[in-house]
N, C-alpha and C positions, 0 to 999 in steps of 0.2 A: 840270805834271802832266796823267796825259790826265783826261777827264770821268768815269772812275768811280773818281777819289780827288780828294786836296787834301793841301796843308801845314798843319801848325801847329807857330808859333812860342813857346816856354815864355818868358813873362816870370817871370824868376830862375830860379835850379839844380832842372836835371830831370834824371833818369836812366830812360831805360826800362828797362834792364837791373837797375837798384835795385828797378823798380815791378814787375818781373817774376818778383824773386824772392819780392819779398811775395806775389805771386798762388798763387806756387808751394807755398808754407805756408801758404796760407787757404783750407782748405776750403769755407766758406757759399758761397764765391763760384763753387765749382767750374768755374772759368775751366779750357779744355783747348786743343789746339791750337796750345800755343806751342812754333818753333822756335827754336835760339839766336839770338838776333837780334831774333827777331820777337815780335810778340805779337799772338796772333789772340781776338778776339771773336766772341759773335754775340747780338746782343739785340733785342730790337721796342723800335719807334723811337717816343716816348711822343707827339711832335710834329705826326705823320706817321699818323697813323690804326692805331699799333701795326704798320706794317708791319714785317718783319725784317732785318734786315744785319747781313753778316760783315762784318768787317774787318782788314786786317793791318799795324799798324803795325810802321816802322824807325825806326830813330835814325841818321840820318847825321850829324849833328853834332852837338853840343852846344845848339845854339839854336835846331834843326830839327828838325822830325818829319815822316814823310811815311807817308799813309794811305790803303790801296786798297780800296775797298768792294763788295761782291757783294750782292745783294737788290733790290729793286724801293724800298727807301724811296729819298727826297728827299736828296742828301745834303746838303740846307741845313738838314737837321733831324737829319742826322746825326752834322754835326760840333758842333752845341752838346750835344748829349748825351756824346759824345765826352768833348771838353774836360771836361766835366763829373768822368765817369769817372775822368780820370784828374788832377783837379785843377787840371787848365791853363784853368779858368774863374778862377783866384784869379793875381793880379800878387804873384808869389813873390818877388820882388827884396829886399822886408824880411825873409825870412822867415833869413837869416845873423846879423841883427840879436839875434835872440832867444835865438842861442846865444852870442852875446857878452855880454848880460843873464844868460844859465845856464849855468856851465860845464858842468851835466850834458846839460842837453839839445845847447849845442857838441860834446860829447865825442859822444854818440850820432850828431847830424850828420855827424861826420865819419868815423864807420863807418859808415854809411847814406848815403853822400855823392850826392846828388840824389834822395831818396826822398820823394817826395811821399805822401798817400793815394789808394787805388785806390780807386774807390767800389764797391757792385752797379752794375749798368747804369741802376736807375733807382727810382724810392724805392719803385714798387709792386715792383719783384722783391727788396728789402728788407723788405717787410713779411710779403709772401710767404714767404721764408724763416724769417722771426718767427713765422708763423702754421704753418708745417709743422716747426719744429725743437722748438717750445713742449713743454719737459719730455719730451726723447728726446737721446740722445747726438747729440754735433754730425756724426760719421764716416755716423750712422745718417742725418740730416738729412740731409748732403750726398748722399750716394748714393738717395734720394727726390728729392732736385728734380733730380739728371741724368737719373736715369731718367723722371721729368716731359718734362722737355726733349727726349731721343729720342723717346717715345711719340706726346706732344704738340703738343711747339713746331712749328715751322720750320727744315726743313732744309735746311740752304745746304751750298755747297761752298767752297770757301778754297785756294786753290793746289790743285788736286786733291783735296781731304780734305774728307772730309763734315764739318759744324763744326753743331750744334743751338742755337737760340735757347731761351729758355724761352719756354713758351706766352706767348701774351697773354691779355689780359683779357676778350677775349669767349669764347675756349680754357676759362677758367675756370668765368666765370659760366656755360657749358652744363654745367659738371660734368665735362668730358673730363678724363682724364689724372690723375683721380682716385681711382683702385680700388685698394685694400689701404689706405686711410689711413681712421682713425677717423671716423663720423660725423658726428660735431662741429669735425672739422678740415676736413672736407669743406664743410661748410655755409660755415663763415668763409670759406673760399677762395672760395667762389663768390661769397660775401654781398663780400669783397675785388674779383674780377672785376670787380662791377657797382659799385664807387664808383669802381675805378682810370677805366670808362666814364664816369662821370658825372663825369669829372675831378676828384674829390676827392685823387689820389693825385700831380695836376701838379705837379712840380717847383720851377718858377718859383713858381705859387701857398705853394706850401708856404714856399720861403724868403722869400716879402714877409711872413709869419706872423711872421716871427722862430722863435728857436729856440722858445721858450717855448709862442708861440704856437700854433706847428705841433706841437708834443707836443701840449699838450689837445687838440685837435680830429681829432689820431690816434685817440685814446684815443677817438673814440666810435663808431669802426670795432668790428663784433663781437669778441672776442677779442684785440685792441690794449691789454693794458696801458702803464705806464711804462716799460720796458725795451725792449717791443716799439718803441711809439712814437721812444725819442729815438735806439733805431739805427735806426730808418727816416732820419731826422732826419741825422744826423750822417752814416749812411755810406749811404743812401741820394740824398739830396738835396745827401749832403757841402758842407755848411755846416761853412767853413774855423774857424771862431773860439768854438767851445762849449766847454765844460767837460762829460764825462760824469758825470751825478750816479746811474745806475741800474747799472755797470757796476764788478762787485766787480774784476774785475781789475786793474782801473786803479789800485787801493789799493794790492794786492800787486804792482806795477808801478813805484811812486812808491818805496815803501817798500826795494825791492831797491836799484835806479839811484842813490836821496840817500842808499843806508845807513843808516835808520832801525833805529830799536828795533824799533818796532809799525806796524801798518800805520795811514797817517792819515785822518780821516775825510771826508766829504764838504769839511767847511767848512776844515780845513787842505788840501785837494789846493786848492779856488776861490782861496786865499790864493798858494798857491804859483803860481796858475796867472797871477795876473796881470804876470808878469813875460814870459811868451810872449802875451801880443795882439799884434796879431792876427790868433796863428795856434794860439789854443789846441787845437781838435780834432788839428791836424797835430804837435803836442807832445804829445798823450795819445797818438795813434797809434804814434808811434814810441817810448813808452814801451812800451807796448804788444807790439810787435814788438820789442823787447829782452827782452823775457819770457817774448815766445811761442822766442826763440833757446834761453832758459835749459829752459823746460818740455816745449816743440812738444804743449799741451794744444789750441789749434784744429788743427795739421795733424795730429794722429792720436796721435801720443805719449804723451799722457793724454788718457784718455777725457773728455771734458765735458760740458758742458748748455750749448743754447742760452740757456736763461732759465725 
């Protein structure tokens, strides 16, 4: 590869073309840029002193990926956030396992065949979105942090094509990129900016937490409730093996897929869930995305709430 990219290898079944269609009906994340084939990013690099990079991965084969990067970050700091993204931080080779323990989540697998979870780019643009979608439709959410991103961010080019980071965390804590959003959304963001700086928002730190532990100590972020916090958690940090306890969809997710009367409650989904270790987040995910197939309430379909 030349020196402004690199390979990565997927230990067990990847599809980019699977992970790109998820991207493509998941608003929060409002990823753009992607050709067929391709999948372009652009995010500040948490590692690297938040600098920015595009990038455009392929899939040439099955157990390859190849990724060319634009921006001034490191790209030894680029490719473990990367992997991250896109799950290729987890050794997915057990993850066939799990659907031979469930015929439902098998059955799902193999209409999803290599779908891993795409994450945000990074746990602080996870919270970020928590903190800007908090009781406003998700469509309306989404279209605030793009326009964050143009105004604000970082803007790279990508084969030709302008491609936007979302701001960083110092972008924030001055307040930039902030005008039309309420007061008190503003403050949190900024009050955000300056722990994502003071490293409260790292990654790695968060997953040594545990899941558990890395929720409380969200939680004493301004405006970080429990919902905020454990999707910072799960699809921020994408911690491969949690169970979501704040996320009602997941109920009505569970309930559609096993053919249920009623939808189950927290403590029958953790019952059920232990037959997918461990790779329970990646089995509520694509619960998940079978529902969002049945409703398309995150890509636009029906209106929602972030939380």
């Amino acid at each position: 590869m030349p020196d402004h990219g690199f390979e990565l290898r997927p230990r067990g079944p990847f599809s980019l073309e699977a992970s790109t269609r998820f991207l493509e009906g998941f608003a929060p994340a409002a990823y753009s840029g992607t050709d067929a084939g391709h999948l372009h990013l652009a995010f500040p690099v948490e590692t690297d002193g938040w600098k920015s990079t595009a990038v455009c991965v392929t899939q040439p084969g099955r157990s390859l990926l190849r990724v060319e990067a634009t921006g001034d970050a490191d790209l030894r700091a680029v490719r473990p956030q990367l992997q991250r993204i896109l799950s290729l931080h987890v050794d997915g080779t057990g993850w066939p396992e799990v659907g031979e323990r469930d015929p439902v989540i098998g059955r799902l697998q193999r209409s999803h065949d290599g779908l891993r979870p795409v994450a945000f780019d990074s746990a602080y643009e996870a919270a970020a979105w928590a903190l800007i979608g908090h009781r406003i439709r998700i469509a309306q959410a989404a279209r605030i942090k793009e326009r964050m991103s143009q105004e604000s961010g970082e803007q790279l080019s990508l084969h030709g094509s302008p491609i936007a980071a979302f701001p960083a965390p110092a972008v924030l804590e001055a307040g930039k990129g902030l005008a039309g959003l309420p007061d008190v959304k503003r403050q949190r963001l900024i009050g955000l900016g300056r722990a994502a700086l003071a490293g409260r928002l790292d990654s790695q730190r968060l997953e040594s937490l545990g899941h558990d532990g890395a929720v409380a100590g969200l939680q004493e972020l301004d405006g970080v409730g429990p919902f905020s916090a454990e999707l910072t958690v799960l699809r921020g940090v994408n911690m491969p093996d949690a169970v979501p306890s704040h996320e009602p969809r997941l109920a009505r997710a569970v309930r559609l897929a096993y053919a249920l009367d009623e939808e189950p409650s927290v403590d029958e989904i953790a019952r059920l869930a232990e037959a997918w270790r461990p790779y329970r987040t990646w089995a509520a995910v694509l619960l998940r995305t079978s529902l969002e197939e049945e409703t398309t309430e995150i890509g636009g379909g029906r209106a929602g709430r972030t939380g």
